[in-house]
Structure formats: structure tokens, C-alpha cells
One Martini backbone bead per residue (centre of mass of N, CA, C, O) as a GRO file, in nm:
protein
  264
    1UNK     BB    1   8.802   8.032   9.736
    2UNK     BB    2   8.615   8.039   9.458
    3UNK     BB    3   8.656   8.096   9.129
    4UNK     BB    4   8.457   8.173   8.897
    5UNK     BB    5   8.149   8.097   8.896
    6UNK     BB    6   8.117   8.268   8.618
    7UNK     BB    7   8.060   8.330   8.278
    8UNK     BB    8   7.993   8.509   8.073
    9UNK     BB    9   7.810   8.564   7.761
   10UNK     BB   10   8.039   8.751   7.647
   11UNK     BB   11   8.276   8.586   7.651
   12UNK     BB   12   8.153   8.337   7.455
   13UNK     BB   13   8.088   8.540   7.204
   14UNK     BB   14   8.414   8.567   7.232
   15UNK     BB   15   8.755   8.630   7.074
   16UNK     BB   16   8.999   8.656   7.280
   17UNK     BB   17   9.239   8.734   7.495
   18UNK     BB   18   9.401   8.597   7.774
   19UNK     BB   19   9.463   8.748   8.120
   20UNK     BB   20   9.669   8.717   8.385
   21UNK     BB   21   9.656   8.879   8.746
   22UNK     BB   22   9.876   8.961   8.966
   23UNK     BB   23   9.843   9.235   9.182
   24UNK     BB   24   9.599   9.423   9.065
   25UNK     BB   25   9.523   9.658   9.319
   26UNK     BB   26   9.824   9.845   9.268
   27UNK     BB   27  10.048   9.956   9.128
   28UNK     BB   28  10.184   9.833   8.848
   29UNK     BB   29   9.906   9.578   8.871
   30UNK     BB   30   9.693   9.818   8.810
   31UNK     BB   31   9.889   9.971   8.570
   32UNK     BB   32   9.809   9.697   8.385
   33UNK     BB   33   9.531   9.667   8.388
   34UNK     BB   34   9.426   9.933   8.252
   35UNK     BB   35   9.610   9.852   7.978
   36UNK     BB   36   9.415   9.572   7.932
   37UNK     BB   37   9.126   9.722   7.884
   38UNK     BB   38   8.934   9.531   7.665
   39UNK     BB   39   8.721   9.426   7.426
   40UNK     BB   40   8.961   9.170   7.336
   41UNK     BB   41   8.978   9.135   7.665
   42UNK     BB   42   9.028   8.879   7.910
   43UNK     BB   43   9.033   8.998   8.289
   44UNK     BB   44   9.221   8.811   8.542
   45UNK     BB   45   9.222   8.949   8.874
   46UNK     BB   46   9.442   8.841   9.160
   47UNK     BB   47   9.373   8.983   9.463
   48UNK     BB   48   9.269   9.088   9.790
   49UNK     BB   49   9.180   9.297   9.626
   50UNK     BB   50   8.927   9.486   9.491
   51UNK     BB   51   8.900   9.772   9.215
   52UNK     BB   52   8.639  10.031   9.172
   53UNK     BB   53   8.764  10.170   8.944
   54UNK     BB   54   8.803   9.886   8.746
   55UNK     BB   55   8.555   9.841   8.683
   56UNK     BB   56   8.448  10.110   8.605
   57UNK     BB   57   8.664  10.100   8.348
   58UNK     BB   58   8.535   9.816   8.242
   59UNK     BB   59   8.238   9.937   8.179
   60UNK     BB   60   8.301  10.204   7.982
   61UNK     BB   61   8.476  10.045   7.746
   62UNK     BB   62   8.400   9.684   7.739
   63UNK     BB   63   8.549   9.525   7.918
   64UNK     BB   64   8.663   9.200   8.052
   65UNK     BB   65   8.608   9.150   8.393
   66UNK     BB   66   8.796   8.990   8.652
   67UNK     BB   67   8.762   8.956   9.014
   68UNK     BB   68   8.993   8.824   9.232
   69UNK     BB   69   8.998   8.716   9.632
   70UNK     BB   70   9.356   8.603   9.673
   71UNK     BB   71   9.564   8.466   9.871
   72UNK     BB   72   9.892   8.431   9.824
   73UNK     BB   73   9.972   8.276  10.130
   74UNK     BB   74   9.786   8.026   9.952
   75UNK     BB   75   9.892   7.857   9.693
   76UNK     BB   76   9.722   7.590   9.690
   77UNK     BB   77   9.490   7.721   9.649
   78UNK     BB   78   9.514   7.944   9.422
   79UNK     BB   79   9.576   7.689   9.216
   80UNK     BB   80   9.318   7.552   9.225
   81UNK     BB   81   9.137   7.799   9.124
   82UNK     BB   82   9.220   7.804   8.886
   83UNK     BB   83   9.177   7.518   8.776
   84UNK     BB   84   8.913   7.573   8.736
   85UNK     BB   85   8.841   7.845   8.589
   86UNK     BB   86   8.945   7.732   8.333
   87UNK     BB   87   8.777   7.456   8.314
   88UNK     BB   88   8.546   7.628   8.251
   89UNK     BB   89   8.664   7.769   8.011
   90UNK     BB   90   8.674   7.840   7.721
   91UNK     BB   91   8.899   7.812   7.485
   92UNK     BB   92   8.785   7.922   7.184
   93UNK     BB   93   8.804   8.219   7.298
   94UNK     BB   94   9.094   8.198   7.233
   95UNK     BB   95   9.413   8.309   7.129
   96UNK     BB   96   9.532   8.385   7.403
   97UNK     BB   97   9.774   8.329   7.699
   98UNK     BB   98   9.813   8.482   7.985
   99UNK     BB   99  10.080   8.481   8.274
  100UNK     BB  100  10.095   8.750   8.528
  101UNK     BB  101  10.340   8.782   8.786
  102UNK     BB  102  10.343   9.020   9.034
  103UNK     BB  103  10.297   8.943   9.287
  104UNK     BB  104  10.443   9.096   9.637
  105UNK     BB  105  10.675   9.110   9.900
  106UNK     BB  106  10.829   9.296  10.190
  107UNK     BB  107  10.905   9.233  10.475
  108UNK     BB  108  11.061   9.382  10.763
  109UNK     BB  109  11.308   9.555  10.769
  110UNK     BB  110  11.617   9.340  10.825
  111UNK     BB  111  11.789   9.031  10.962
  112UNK     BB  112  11.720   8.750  10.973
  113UNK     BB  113  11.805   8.757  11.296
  114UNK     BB  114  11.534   9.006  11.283
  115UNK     BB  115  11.304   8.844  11.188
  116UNK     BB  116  10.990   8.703  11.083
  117UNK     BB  117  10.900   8.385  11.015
  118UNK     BB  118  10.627   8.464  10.877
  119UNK     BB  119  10.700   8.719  10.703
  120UNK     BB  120  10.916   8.488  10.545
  121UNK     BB  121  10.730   8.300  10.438
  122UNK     BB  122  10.491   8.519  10.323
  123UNK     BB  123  10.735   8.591  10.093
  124UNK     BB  124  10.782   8.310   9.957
  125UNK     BB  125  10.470   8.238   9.915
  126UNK     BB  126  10.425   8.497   9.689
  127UNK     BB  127  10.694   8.525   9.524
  128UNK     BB  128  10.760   8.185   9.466
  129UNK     BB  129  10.515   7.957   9.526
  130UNK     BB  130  10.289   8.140   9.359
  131UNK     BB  131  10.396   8.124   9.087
  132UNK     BB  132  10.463   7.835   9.027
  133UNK     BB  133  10.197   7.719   9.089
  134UNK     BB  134  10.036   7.921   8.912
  135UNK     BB  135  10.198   7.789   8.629
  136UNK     BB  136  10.108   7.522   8.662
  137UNK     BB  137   9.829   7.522   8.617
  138UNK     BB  138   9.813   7.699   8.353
  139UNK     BB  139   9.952   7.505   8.172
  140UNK     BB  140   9.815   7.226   8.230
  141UNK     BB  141   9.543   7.364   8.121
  142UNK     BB  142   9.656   7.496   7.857
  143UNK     BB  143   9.798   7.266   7.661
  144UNK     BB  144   9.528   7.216   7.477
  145UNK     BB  145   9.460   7.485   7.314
  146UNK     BB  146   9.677   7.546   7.129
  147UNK     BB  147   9.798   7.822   7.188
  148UNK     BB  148   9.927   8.094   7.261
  149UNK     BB  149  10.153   8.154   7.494
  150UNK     BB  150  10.248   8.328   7.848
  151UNK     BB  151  10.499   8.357   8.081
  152UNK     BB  152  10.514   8.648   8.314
  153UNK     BB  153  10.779   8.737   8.536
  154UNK     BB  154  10.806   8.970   8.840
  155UNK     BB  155  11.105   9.087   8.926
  156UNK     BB  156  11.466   9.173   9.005
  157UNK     BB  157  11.735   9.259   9.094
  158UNK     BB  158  11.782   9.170   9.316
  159UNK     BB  159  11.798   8.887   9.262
  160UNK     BB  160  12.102   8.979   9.119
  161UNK     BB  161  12.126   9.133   9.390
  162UNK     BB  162  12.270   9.177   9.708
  163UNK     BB  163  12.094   9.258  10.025
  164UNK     BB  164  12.092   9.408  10.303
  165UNK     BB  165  11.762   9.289  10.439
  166UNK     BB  166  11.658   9.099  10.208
  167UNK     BB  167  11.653   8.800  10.183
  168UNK     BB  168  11.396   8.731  10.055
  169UNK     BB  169  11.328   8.881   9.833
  170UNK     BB  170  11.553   8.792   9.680
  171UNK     BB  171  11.513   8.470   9.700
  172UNK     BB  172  11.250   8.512   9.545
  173UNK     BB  173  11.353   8.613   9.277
  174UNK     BB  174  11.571   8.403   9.203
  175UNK     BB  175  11.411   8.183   9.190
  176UNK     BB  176  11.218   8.299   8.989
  177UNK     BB  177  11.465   8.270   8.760
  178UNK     BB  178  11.542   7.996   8.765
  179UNK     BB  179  11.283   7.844   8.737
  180UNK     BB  180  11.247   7.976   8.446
  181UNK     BB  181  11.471   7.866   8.308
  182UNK     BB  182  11.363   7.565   8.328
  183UNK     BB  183  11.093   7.611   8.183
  184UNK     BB  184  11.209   7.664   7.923
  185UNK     BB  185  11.323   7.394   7.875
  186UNK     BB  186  11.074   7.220   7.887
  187UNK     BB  187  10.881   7.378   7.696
  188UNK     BB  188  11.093   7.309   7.438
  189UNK     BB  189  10.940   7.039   7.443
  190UNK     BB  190  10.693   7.147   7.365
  191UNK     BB  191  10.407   7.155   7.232
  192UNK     BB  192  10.349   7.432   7.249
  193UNK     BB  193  10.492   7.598   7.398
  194UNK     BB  194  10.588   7.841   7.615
  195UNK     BB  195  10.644   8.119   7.678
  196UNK     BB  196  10.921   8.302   7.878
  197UNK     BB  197  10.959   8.512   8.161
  198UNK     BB  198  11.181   8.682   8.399
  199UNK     BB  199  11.145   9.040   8.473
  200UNK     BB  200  11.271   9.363   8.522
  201UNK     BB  201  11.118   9.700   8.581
  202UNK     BB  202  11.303   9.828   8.766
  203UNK     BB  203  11.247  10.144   8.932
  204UNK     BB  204  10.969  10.250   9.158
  205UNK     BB  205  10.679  10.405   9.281
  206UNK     BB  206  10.609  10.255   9.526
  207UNK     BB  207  10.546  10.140   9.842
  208UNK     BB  208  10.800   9.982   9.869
  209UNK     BB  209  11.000  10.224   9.829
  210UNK     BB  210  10.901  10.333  10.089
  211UNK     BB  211  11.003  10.174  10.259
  212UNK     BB  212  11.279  10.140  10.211
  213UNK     BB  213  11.346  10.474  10.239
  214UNK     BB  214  11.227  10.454  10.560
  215UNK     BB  215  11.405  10.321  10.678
  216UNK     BB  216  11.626  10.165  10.928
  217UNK     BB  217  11.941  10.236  10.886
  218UNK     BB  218  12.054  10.008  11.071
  219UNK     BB  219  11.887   9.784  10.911
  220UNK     BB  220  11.938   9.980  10.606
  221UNK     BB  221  12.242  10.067  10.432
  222UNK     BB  222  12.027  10.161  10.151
  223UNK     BB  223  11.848  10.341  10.207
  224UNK     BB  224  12.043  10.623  10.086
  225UNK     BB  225  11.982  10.579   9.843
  226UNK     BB  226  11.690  10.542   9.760
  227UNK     BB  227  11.623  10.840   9.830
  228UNK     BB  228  11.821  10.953   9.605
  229UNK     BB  229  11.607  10.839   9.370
  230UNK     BB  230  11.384  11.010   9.453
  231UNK     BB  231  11.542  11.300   9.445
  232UNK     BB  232  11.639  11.229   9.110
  233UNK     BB  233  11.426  11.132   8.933
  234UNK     BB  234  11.485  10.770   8.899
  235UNK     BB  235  11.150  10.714   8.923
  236UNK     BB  236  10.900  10.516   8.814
  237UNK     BB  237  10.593  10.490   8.690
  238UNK     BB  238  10.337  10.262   8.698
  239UNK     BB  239  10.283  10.350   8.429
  240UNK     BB  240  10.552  10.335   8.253
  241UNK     BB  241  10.610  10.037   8.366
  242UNK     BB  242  10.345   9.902   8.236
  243UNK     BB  243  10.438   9.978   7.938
  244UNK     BB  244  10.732   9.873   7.929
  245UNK     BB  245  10.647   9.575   7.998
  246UNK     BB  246  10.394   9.505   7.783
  247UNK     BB  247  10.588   9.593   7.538
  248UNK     BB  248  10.784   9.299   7.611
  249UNK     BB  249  10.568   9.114   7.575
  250UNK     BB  250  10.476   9.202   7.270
  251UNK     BB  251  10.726   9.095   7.175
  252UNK     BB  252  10.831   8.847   6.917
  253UNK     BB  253  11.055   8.785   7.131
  254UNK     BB  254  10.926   8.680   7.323
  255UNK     BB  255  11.119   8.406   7.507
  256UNK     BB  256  11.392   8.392   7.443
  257UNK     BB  257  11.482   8.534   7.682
  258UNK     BB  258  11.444   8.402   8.065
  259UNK     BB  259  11.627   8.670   8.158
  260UNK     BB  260  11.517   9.000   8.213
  261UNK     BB  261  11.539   9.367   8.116
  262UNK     BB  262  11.372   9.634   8.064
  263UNK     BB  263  11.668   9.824   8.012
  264UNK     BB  264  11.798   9.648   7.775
   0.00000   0.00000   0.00000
């Protein structure tokens, strides 16, 4: 599917700031969407479903809102549609740009040699071959409008902390904080170079904690941690984890540190 097939002529005659936000239909990356519509902001939300409430709200608002259905296990498509989409996009109206990869998966909960090769692929294709994709996408196309650019990778403790059943998801947080490492070096070396982090939020309530807190003892020893986080309200709502990720966007010294925790 091709993106953005047109721009309002509201976008064009406004000065906005542009955001880009992958997984942007539920959990924490729907209430970062619903955090940043504004009248100030054009947000290109990319996510497998579009959501008819953040419409209404953006309808309401008056804030500028583009929803696009891309499947992000094919990070290919994926970041071709993003570069026709800039390409179309006028740079004059943005006084800056951010892309904030938010969008992951967590494959059935197994040990490596009990998983399936296909939900093993579509977890690193979607946690970490499309945010690298749609970065470079993003950066290569907005090199040139002279503005402060941001590029937010929403990472997880897990990169940084092994568990046992969990081996893509880490693998692909882990690969997230890397490749962020190099990229802040590329940058530091760019005109106009972009900003960068990539991030951990924290833990969240949102579906991904139901499978963990749910999974089968057997195939996942940490079950029972999971659980007990959930039984001592020791878990963000979507909305606090997206106020406080949003916060650390903002912070003008955001992309000192390329990889860093929310609660640091």
C-alpha cells in the first residue's frame, strides 16, 4: 500500500512540527498518538489497524492527523511508503521532525527450540529490521530540510537484561540499543545531524504484559515475577508511560545519552 496518497491543504498552509509513530493503534503507542494531537502537529500514525476514536479526537481537536495501514513484517514496503510520503510532504511547513519507532511483538511465549521460525522472523522484522528500515528512510529523506530532526527508538529492559523464552524480543531490543549507538556516531558527524535514543519505558499494562503475566510456568520461569508486578500496582498505565516517554522527548538535552531509561 502506498502512503499518504494526499496532504490536506491545512498541512500546507501551516508551520507544524511533523511526527512520525509506528504501532500507534493501542497500548502506550495510541496514547502517545492521542498526547500529540494538536493543532501545532502534523502526526503520520503507521500501524497495522487505524483507530476511529483517535480520528474523533483529532477531528475535535483540530489537530492534523494521517492514519496508514502498513503491516510492519514487511519493513521493505514499510519504508519505501514512508520515503514517497516525505517526498510528497513539503519540508517549508515543519519547523522539525521526529520519528518515534514504537511498534513491536512479542512471538508465543517458548524456548527457541519450541518456537515457530515464522512468529521468530515477524518479531525481528517488525522490533528491529523496521525501525533500522524506516530510520534510514526518514533521516535519508529529511536530510536536507535544515531542521532539528529526533529520531525515538521505544526499546525495553529486556535488550539489556536476559530471559529465558523471551530470546527474539530481546534480541531485538538489544539489536534497537546497538544500532542506535552507531547511529548517534553517523549523526554526530552529520550537518544538521538528527538527535537520537533509544529508550525504555518502563513496564506497562498493556497486552503484551497480559500474554507474559499469563503464559504457561512451564515454558516461562518468570511468570511469576510478571504477575506479581500486575498484583502490586507496580505497572504504568499507557497513559503515565506516554506523558513520561513524551517528557524525555522534550527534554532539550534529549540524544546526550543514546540509550537510556525512562526511570533514570
Amino acid at each position: 500500500m502506498q502512503i499518504g496518497d494526499t496532504v490536506s491543504a491545512t498541512m500546507h498552509l501551516m508551520t507544524s512540527d511533523l511526527f512520525i509513530l509506528t504501532g500507534a493503534s493501542r497500548g502506550m503507542g495510541l496514547a502517545m498518538a492521542e498526547q500529540l494531537l494538536s493543532p501545532q502537529h502534523v502526526l503520520l500514525c503507521i500501524s497495522r489497524h487505524t483507530n476511529a476514536a483517535l480520528a474523533a479526537q483529532a477531528g475535535q481537536s483540530g489537530a492534523s492527523l494521517e492514519q496508514q495501514t502498513l503491516n510492519l513484517q514487511d519493513p521493505l514496503l514499510a519504508a519505501s511508503a514512508l520515503t514517497q510520503w516525505l517526498k510528497e510532504a513539503s519540508s517549508r511547513r515543519f519547523t522539525s521532525a521526529t520519528l518515534i519507532n514504537n511498534a513491536g511483538t512479542i512471538p508465543a511465549i517458548a524456548p527457541l527450540s519450541g518456537s515457530d521460525p515464522i512468529e521468530l522472523s515477524q518479531a525481528l522484522r517488525v522490533g528491529l529490521e523496521a525501525p533500522m528500515l524506516l530510520t534510514s528512510a526518514f533521516l535519508n529523506a529529511t536530510q536536507s530540510w535544515g531542521i532539528p530532526r529526533r529520531v525515538l527508538n521505544i526499546s525495553s529492559g529486556l535488550g539489556r537484561r536476559a530471559m529465558a523464552s523471551q530470546a527474539a524480543y530481546c534480541a531485538a531490543k538489544a539489536g534497537m540499543d546497538h544500532f542506535t549507538r552507531c547511529l548517534a556516531l553517523d549523526e554526530a558527524l552529520q550537518t544538521n545531524g538528527a538527535k537520537v535514543c533509544s529508550l525504555a519505558p518502563g513496564v506497562i499494562d498493556t497486552d503484551m504484559q497480559v500474554q507474559l503475566r499469563t503464559a504457561n510456568p512451564a515454558d516461562f520461569p518468570d511468570q511469576a515475577n510478571y504477575s506479581r508486578l500486575k498484583d502490586g500496582g507496580q505497572l504504568s498505565s499507557p497513559s503515565d508511560a506516554a506523558r513520561q516517554v513524551l517528557a524525555f522527548l522534550f527534554k532539550p538535552e534529549f540524544g546526550t545519552t543514546p540509550v537510556a531509561d525512562v526511570r533514570e
